[in-house]
C-alpha positions in Angstrom: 65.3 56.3 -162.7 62.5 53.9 -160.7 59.8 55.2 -159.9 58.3 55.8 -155.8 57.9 52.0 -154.5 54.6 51.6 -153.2 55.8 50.5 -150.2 58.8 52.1 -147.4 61.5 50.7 -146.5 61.9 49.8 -143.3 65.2 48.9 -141.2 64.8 46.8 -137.6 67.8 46.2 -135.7 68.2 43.7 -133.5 70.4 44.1 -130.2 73.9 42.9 -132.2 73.6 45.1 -134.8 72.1 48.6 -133.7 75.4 50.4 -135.1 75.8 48.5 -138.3 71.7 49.2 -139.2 72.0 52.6 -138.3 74.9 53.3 -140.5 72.7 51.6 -143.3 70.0 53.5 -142.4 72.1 57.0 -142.9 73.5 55.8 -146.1 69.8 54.9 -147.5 68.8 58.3 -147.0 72.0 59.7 -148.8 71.6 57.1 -152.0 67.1 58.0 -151.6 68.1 61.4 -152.0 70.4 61.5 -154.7 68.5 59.5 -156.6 65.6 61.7 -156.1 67.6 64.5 -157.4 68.8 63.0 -160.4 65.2 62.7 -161.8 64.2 66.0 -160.7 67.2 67.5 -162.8 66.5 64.7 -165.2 62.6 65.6 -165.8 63.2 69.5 -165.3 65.6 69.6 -168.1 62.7 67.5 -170.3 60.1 69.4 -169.9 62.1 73.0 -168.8 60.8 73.1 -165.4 62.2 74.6 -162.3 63.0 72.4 -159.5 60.0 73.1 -157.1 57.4 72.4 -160.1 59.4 69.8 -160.9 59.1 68.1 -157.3 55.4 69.1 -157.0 54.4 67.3 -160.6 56.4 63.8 -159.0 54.8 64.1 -156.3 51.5 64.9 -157.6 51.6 61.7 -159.9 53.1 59.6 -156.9 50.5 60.5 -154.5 52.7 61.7 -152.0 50.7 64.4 -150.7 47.8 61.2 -150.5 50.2 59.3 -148.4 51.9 62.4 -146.2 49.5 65.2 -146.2 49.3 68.4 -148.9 50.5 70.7 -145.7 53.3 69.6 -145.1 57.1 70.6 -147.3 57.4 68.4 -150.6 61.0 67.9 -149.8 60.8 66.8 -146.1 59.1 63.4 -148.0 61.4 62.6 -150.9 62.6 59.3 -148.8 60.8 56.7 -147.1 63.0 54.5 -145.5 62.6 54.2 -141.6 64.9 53.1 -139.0 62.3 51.4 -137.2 62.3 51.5 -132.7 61.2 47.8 -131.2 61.6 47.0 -127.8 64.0 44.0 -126.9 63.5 42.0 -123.7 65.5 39.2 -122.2 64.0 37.7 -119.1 65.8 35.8 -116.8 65.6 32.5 -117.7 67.0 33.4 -121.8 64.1 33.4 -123.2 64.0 36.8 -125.7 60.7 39.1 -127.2 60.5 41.4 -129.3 58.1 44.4 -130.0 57.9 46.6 -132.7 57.2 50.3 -131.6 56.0 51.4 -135.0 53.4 50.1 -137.7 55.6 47.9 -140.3 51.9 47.1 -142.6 52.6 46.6 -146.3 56.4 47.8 -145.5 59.7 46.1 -146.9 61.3 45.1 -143.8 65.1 44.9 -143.1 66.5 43.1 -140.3 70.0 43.4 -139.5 71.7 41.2 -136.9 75.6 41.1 -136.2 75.2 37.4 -134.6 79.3 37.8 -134.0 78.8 40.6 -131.6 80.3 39.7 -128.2 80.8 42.9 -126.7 78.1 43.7 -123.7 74.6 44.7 -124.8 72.3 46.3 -122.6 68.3 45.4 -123.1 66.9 47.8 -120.8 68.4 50.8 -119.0 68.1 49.5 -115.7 69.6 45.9 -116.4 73.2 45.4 -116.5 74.5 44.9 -119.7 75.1 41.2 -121.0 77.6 39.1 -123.5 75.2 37.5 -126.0 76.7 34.3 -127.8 75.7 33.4 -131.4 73.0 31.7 -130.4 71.3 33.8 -128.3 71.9 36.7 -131.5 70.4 34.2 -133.8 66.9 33.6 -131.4 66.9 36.9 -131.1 66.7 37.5 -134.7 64.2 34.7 -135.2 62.0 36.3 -132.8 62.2 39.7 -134.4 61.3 38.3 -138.1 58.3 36.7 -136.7 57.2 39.9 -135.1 57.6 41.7 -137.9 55.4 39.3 -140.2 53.1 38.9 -137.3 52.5 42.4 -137.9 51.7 42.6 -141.1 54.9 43.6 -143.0 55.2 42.7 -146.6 58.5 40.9 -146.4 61.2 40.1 -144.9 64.6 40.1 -145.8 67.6 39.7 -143.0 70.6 41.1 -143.1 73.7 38.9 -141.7 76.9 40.2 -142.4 78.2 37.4 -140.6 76.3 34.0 -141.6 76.0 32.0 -138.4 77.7 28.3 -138.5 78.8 29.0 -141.9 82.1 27.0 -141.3 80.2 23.8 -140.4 78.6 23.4 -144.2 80.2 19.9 -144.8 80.4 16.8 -142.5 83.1 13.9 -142.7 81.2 11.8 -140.0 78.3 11.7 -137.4 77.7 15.4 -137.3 75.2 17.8 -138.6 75.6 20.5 -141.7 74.3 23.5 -139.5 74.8 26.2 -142.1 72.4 23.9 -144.0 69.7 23.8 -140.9 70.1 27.5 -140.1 69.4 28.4 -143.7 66.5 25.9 -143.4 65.2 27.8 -140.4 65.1 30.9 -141.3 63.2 30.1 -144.2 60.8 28.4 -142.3 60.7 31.6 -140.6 58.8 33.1 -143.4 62.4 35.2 -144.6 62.5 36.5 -148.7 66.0 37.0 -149.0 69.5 36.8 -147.2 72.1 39.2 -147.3 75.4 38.5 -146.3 79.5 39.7 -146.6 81.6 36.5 -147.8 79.9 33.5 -146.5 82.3 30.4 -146.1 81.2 28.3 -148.6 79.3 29.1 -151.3 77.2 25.6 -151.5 75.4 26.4 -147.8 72.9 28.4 -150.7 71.7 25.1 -152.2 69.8 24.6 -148.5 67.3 27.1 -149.6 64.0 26.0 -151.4 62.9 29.4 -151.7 64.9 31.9 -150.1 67.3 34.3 -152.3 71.0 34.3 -151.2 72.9 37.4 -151.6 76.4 37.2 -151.4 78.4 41.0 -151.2 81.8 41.3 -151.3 84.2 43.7 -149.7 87.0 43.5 -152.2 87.0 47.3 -153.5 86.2 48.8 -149.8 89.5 46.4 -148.9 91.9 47.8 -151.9 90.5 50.9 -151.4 91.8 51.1 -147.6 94.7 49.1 -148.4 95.8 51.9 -151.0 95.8 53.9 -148.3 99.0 52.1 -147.1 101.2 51.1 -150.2 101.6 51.1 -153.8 99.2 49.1 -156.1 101.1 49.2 -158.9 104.3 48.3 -156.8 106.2 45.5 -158.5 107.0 43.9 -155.6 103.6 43.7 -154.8 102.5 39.5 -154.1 99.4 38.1 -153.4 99.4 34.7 -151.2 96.5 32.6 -151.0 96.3 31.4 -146.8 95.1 28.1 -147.3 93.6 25.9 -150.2 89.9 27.2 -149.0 91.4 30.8 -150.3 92.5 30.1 -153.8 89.5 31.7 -155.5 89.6 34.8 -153.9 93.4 35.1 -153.5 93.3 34.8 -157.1 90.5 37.2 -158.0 93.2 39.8 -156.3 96.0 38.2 -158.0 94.1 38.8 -161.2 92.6 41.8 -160.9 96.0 43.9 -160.1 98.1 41.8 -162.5 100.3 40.6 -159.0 101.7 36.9 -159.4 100.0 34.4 -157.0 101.2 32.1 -153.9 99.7 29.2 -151.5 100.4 28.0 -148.1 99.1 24.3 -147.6 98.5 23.3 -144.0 97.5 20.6 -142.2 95.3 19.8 -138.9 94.6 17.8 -136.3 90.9 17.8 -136.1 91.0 16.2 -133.3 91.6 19.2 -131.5 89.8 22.3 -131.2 91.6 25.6 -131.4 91.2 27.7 -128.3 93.6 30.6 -128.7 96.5 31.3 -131.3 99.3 29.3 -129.4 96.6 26.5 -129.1 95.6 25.8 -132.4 95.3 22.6 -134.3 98.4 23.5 -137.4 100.6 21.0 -137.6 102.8 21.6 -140.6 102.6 24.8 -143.4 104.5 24.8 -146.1 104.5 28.2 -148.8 104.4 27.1 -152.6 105.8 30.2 -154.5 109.0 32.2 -153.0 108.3 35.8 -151.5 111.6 36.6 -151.2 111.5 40.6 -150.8 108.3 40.6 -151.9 105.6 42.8 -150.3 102.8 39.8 -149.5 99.3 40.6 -149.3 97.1 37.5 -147.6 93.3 37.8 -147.9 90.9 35.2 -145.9 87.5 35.5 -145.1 87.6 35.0 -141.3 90.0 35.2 -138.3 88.7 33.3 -135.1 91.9 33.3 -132.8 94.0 34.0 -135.4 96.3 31.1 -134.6 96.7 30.0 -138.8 97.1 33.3 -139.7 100.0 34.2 -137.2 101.4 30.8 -138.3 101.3 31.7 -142.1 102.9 35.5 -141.4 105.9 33.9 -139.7 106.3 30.8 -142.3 106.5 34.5 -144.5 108.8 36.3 -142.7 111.2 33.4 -142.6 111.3 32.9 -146.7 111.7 36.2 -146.5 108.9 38.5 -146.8 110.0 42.3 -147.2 106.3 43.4 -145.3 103.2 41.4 -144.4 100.2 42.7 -145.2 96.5 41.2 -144.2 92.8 41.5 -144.9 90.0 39.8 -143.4 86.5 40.4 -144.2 85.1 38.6 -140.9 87.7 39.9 -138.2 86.0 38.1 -135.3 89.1 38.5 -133.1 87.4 35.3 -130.7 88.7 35.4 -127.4 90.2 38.6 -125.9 93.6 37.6 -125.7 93.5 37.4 -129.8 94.2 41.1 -130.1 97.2 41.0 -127.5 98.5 38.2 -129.7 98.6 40.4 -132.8 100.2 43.2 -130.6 102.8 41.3 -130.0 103.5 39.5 -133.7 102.9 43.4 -134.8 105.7 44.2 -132.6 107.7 41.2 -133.6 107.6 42.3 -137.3 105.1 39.8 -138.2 103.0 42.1 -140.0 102.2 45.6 -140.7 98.9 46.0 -141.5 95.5 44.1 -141.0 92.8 45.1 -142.6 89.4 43.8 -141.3 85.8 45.4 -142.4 82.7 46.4 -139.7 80.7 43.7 -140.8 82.1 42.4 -137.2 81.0 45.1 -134.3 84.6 46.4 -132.4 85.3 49.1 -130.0 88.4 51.2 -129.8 90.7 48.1 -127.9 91.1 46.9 -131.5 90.3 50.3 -133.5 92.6 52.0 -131.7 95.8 50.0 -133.1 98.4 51.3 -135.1 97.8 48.0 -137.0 94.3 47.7 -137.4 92.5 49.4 -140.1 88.7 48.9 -140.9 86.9 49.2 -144.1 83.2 50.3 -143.9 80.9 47.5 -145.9 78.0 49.5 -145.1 77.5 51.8 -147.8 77.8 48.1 -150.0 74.7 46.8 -147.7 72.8 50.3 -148.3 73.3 50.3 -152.1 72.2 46.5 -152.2 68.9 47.4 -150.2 67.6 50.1 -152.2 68.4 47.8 -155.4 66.6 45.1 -154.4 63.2 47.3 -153.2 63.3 49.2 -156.6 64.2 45.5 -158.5 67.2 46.6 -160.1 70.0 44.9 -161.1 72.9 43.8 -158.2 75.4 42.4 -161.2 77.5 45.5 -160.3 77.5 45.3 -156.5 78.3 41.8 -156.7 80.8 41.8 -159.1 83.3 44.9 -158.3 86.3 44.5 -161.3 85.4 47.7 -162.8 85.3 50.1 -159.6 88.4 48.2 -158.7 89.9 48.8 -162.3 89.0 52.9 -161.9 90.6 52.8 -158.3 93.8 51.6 -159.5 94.0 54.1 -162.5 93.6 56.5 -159.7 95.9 55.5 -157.6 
């Protein structure tokens, strides 16, 4: 068990991602306090000590009562982690400030941005509430990271469940690698560490001189919710890769629950931009494997307008498919019309189930569907916070086979 770190733990969210920071924030103090438990029982059965002396002797040789005052209850102070207040201001030319409400000296700071919000924010109660872009999420959280080392916090480490321009990490002509820059930026920015739920493309980490990249995956939370809804160990169970960009993790599924593995290969016209799902850029998919009455379970990291993925689910149906079933760790559902799409393909037969995560901030129009089912990656982001300020090991968190291996013994 670590000892007390000599400095808190404290957790700043930014406009974008107030809910996902405080859900990290309530799962820190569950995992503190546990944790905390387990050496009291731990040093009590040592040395033969009742709990209260047990608590009193940690915190005697912690200096708690130095750092929190000899008056008040021991166990009121077995956790330090802090969801921080700042104020957020957006005047009316764009330009954003931030101010933290609170002292951050000497603390380990957390800043947690959802940069694919687009659901209204409101900055202050008597302004009407505004649709942020990606942009204006990312300056925000620029702003709020140099505020938070301007005030003397002893690092900073951002967390991005959703890693901004991640799908422009390659270029084939006169354009720029802006996962590279914005990696680039925020280093320059003065930021430790990244943390981040299935970026793109794994290379965007060799932009970093210095930074740390930390790359959680939502594979367990996914099976877990998609046990939920069918058999595992169902031998009609068929895992199909989306696209060529998908093989590795299509087949860490595949692999992991002993399921045989399929492709789709598609093509594009990159000369035009996708604006909706009828106005994509597919011109031709073609499935390698055959799914005939075979339950198919697709898994991609991201669904913009969903316009490949509806694509792929009806190539599916047509060879076959007995049921459909999707996961998406980024569901950024792009324009509002995406969601009616998938109501309708739902009630075309399509698909059953989609499974996204809340990595991406959604209200109740997309929660509320019979087809929609989320899994929470915030307990992932809590565990990964409190291992990195005690320095412990992530191997676990970042690889998942063997909590994926006891969940399908269970099930």
């Amino acid at each position: 068990m670590p000892d007390a770190s000599r400095s808190d733990i404290g957790i700043l969210a930014c406009p974008g991602g107030a809910e996902f920071a405080q859900a990290i924030h309530a799962h820190l103090e569950t995992i503190t306090s546990e944790k905390m438990e387990e050496r009291v029982r731990a040093i009590g059965r040592i040395y033969g000590l009742p709990r209260d002396q047990t608590l009193r002797e940690i915190n005697l040789s912690s200096d708690v009562q130095l750092a929190y005052g000899v008056d008040e209850p021991i166990d009121q102070h077995r956790t330090r982690n802090s969801l921080l207040p700042a104020k957020f201001t957006r005047f009316p030319n764009g330009e954003v400030k931030t101010e933290i409400l609170a002292s951050v000296r000497n603390t380990d700071i957390y800043i947690v941005q959802d940069v694919a919000n687009r659901y209204p924010l409101r900055f202050q109660k008597n302004e009407p509430a505004q649709i942020l872009s990606v942009n204006d999420h990312l300056f925000t959280l620029l702003m709020t990271v140099d505020a938070a080392l301007q005030a003397g916090a002893l690092q900073v480490t951002v967390i991005l469940p959703t890693f901004p321009y991640s799908r422009q990490h390659k270029k084939k002509g006169r354009e720029s690698l802006s996962a590279a820059r914005i990696g680039q930026i925020l280093e320059y920015f003065g930021v430790t560490r990244v943390i981040t739920l299935d970026i793109h493309s794994k290379e965007i980490e060799n932009c970093f001189n210095h930074v740390r990249l930390e790359n959680l995956h939502g594979t367990y939370q996914i099976l877990k919710m998609l046990a939920t809804v069918i058999d595992l160990k169902d031998e009609r169970l068929m895992v199909v890769a989306p696209d060529t960009g998908a093989v590795e993790r299509s087949k860490f599924y595949a692999s992991t629950l002993g399921r045989p593995l399929g492709m789709l290969y598609k093509e594009r016209d990159y000369s035009r931009v996708a604006q909706s799902a009828e106005r994509g850029n597919i011109t031709d998919m073609k499935l390698l494997g055959s799914v005939k009455d075979r339950v198919v379970f697709l898994s991609d990291d991201m669904l913009g307008t969903g316009g490949t993925l509806i694509k792929a689910l009806r190539v599916l149906r047509e060879a076959g498919s007995a049921q459909n079933i999707c996961a998406v760790s980024l569901p950024f559902f792009t324009t509002p019309e995406t969601v009616e799409t998938f109501q309708k393909a739902f009630e075309e037969g399509l698909f059953t189930r989609i499974i996204g995560t809340n990595a991406v901030y959604h209200d109740q129009s997309l929660l509320g569907r019979e087809w929609y089912l989320s899994a929470d990656v915030t307990n992932l982001f809590a565990r990964t916070v409190y291992r990195l300020h005690y320095n412990r090991s992530l191997s676990s968190l970042l690889d998942d086979r063997s909590v994926i291996k006891d969940l399908l013994k269970r099930s």
